[in-house]
C-alpha positions as CSV (number, residue, x, y, z in Angstrom):
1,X,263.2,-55.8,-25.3
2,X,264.0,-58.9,-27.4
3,X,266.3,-58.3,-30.4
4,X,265.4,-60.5,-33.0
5,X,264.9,-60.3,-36.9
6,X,261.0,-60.0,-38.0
7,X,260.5,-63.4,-38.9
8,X,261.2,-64.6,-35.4
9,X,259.5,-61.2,-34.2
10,X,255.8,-62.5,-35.9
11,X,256.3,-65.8,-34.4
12,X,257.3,-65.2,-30.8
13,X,254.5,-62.3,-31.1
14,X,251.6,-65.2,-32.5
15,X,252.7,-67.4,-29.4
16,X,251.9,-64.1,-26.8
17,X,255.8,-63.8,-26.4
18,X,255.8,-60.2,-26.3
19,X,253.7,-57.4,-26.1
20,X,254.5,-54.9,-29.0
21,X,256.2,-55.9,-32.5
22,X,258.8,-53.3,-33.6
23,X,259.5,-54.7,-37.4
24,X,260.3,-54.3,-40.7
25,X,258.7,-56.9,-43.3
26,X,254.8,-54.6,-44.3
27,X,253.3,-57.5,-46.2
28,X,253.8,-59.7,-43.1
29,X,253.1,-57.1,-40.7
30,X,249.6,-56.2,-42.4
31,X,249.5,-60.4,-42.5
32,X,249.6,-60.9,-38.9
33,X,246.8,-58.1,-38.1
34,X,244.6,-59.8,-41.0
35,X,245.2,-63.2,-39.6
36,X,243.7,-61.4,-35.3
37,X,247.6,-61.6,-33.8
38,X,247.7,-58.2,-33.7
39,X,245.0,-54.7,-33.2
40,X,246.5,-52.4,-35.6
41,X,249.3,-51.7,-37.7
42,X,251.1,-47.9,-37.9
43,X,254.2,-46.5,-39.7
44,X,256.9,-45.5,-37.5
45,X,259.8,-44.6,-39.5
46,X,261.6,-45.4,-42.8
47,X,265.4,-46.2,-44.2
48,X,267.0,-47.8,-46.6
49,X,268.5,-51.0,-47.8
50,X,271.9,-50.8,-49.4
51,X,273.7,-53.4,-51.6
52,X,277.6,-53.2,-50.4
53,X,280.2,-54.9,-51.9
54,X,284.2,-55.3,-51.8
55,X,285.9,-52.3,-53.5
56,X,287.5,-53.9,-56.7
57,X,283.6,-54.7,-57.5
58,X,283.8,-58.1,-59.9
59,X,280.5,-58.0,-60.7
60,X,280.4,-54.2,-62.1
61,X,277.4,-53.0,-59.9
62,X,278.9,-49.7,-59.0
63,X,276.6,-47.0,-59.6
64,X,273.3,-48.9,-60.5
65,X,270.5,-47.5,-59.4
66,X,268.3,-51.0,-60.4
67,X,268.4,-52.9,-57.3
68,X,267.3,-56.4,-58.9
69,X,270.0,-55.6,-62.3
70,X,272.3,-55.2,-59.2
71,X,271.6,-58.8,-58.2
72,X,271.7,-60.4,-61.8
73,X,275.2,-59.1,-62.2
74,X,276.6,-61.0,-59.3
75,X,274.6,-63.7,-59.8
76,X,275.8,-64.0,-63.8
77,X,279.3,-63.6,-62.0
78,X,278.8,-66.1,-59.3
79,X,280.8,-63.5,-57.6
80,X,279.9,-64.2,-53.7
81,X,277.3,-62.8,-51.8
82,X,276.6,-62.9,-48.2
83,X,272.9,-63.3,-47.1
84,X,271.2,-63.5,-43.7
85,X,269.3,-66.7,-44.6
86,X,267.3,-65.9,-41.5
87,X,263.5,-64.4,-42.1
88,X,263.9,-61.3,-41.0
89,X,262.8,-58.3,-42.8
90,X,266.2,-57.8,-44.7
91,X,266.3,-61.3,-45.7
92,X,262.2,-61.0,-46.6
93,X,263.7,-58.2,-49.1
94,X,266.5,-59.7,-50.2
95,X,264.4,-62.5,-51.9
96,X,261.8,-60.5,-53.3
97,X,264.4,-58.3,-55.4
98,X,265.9,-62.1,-56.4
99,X,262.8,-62.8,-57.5
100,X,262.1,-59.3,-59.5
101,X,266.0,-60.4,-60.7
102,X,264.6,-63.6,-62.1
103,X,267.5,-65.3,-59.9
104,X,266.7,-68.4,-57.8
105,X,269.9,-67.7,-55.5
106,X,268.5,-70.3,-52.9
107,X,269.4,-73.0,-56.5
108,X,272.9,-71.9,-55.8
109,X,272.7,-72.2,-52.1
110,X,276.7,-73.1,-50.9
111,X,278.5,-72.3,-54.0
112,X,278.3,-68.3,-54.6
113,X,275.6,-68.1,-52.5
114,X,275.9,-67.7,-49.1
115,X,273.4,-68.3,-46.0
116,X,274.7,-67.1,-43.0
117,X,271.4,-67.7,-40.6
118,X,272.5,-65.0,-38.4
119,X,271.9,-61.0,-37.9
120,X,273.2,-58.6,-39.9
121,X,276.2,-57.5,-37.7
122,X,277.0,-61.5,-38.0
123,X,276.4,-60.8,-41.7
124,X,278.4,-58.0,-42.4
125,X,281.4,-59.6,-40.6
126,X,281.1,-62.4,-42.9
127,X,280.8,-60.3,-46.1
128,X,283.8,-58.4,-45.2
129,X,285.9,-61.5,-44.5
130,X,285.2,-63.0,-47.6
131,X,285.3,-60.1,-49.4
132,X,281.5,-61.1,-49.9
133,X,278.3,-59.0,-51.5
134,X,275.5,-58.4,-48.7
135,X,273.0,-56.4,-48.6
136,X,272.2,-54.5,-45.5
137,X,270.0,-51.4,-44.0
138,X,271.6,-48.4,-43.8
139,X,271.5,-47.8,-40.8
140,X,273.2,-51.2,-39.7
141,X,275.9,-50.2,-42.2
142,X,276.7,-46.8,-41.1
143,X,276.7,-47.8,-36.7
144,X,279.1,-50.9,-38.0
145,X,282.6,-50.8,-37.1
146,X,284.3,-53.6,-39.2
147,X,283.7,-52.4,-42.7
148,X,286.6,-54.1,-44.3
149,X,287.2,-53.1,-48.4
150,X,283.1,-53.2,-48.4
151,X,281.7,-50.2,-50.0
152,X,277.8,-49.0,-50.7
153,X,277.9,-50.1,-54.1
154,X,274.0,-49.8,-55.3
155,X,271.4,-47.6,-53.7
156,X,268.5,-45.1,-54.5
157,X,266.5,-47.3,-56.0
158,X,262.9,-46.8,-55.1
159,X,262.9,-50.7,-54.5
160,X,265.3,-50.1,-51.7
161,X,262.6,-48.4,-49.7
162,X,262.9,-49.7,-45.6
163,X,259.5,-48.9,-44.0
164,X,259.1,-50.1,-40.0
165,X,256.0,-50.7,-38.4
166,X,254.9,-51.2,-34.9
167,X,251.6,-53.3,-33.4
168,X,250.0,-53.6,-30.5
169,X,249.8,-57.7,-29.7
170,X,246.3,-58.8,-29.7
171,X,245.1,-59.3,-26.3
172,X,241.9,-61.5,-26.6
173,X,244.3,-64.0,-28.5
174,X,246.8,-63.6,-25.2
175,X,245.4,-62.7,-22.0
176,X,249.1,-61.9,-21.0
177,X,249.6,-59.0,-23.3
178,X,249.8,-56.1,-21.6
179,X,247.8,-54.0,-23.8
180,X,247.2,-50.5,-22.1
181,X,251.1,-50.4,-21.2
182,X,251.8,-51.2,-24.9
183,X,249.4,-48.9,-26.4
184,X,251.1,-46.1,-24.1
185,X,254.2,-46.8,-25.6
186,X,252.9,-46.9,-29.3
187,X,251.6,-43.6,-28.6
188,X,254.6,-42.1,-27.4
189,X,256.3,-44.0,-30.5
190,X,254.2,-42.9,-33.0
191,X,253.5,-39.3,-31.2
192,X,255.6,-35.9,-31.2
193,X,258.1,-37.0,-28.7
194,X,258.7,-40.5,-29.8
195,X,259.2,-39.2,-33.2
196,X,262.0,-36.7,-32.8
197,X,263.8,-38.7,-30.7
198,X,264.0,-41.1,-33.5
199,X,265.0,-37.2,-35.6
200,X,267.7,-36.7,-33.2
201,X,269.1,-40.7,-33.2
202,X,272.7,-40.0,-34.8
203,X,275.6,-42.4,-35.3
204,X,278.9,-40.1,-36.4
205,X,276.4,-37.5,-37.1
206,X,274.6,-39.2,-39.2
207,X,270.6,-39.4,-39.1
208,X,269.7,-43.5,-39.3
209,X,266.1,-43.3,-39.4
210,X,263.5,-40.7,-40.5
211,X,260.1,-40.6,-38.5
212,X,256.7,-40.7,-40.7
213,X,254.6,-42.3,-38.3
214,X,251.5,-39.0,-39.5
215,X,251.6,-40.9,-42.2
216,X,250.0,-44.0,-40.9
217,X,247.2,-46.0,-42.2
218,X,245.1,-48.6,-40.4
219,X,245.4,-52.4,-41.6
């Protein structure tokens, strides 16, 4: 297994590094099976993002159930915020809601707006030291140690929604893909065993992910 945020996933994946993509990112999942990198394209399981910030809250987001309005207040504020500034599936939704704020954060790239080019463990630490806005997936959030004064400050909105996929590596673009061993373990995955294991998956007794994959649909 390589550990790596889906941006990097897609790319190691379109260069036969790897035999099945585990990600998070659906328009550029459903991109890479139009585009003959990958066979097919199932649901797996779902979370959700969260937008944390520091506890005395200067930008007044506490409560809002608008994730963009969320981003527009801290923006207006240039109160900091912590991004992963790294492609992966986070970052991919971080921008979009910028975008459905009508913000152009990367404008204020090293001012307010800071790019951490890491993972979100990196991330978080660097949010909590500087007493930064992130946002994060819930289940990063709850397994992570080194919370600081951050608090979940914005989250139920529909917008928020954390779907993962998982896709079997086209073989007749790489010979080297192991594609019956792969397809096994997309089966087990996405069957009844894979699926309550990821059920029974608890951090301090709390559920991080929530299996859906009978609610696939082909790409």
């Amino acid at each position: 297994m390589v550990a790596v945020g889906t941006g990097q996933a897609l790319k190691n994946a379109a260069n036969g590094d790897g035999d099945v993509l585990l990600v998070h990112a659906k328009p550029a999942e459903e991109k890479f099976v139009a585009d003959g990198y990958g066979v097919e394209r199932f649901d797996v399981m779902y979370n959700d993002f969260v937008i944390l910030g520091p506890k005395d809250d200067p930008a007044g987001i506490r409560g809002l159930k608008d994730a963009p309005e969320a981003l527009k207040k801290i923006a207006e504020s240039s109160s900091v915020f912590a991004s992963r500034g790294d492609d992966s599936g986070t970052h991919k939704k971080e921008k979009a809601l910028w975008t459905q704020a009508g913000v152009d954060a990367a404008q204020a790239s090293g001012s307010w707006y800071r790019e951490t080019g890491s993972g979100m463990g990196a991330t978080l630490n660097a949010a909590s030291g500087m007493n930064a806005y992130t946002m994060s997936d819930r289940a990063t959030w709850l397994a992570f140690e080194n919370k600081g004064d951050l608090e979940v400050l914005t989250e139920g909105d529909d917008r928020l929604f954390n779907q993962y996929g998982v896709i079997l590596v086209n073989p007749e673009k790489h010979l080297s893909v192991k594609a019956i061993s792969g397809q096994q373990f997309i089966d087990w995955l996405t069957g009844p065993e894979g699926q309550k294991a990821i059920a029974e998956f608890k951090v301090a007794d709390k559920q991080l992910f929530f299996p859906n994959a009978q609610n696939s649909v082909s790409n």
